[in-house]
C-alpha positions as CSV (number, residue, x, y, z in Angstrom):
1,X,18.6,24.9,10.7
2,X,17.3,21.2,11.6
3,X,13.9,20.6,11.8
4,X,12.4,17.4,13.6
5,X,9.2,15.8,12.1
6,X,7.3,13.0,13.9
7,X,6.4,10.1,11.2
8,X,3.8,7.8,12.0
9,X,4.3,4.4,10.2
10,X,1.3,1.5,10.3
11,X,1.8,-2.0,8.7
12,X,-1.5,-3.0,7.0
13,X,-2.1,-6.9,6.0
14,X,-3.1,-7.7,2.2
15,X,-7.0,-8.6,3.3
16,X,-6.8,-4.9,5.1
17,X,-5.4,-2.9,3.1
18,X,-7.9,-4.0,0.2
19,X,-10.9,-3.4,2.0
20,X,-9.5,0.3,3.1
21,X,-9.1,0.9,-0.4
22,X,-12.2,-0.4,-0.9
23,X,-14.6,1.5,1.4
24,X,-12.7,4.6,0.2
25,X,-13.6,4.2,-3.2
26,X,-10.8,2.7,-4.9
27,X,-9.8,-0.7,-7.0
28,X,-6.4,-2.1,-7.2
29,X,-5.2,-1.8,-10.5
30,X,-1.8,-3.4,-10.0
31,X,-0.3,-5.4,-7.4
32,X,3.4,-5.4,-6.4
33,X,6.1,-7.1,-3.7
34,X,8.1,-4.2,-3.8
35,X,9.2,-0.9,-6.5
36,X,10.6,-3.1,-9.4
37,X,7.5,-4.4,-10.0
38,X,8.0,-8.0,-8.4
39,X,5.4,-10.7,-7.9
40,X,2.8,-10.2,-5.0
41,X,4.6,-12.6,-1.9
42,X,3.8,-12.4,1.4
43,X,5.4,-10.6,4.1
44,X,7.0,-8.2,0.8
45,X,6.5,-4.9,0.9
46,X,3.2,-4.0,-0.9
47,X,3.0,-1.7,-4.1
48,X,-0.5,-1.2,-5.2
49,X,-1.2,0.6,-8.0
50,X,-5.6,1.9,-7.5
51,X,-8.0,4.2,-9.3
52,X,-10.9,5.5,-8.4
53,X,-14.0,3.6,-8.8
């Protein structure tokens, strides 16, 4: 049996995505272009790594 899901995807940019995390309690920990643990550059994917404040 196949089921079908609807996935809703939003790009965020860097100065959005911090204050989001922000206002919702959080701080960035570590910052990533992408899962091998690149160097932050822009229009890379982001990885951020956050705990709660």
């Amino acid at each position: 049996m196949v089921t079908k899901q609807q996935l809703s995807l939003t790009y965020f940019y860097e100065e959005q995505i911090r204050a989001l995390l922000n206002e919702c309690g959080f701080k960035i920990v570590e910052f990533f272009s992408g899962f091998h643990e690149e160097k932050p550059q822009v229009g890379n994917e982001m990885v951020l790594v956050c705990k709660k404040k």
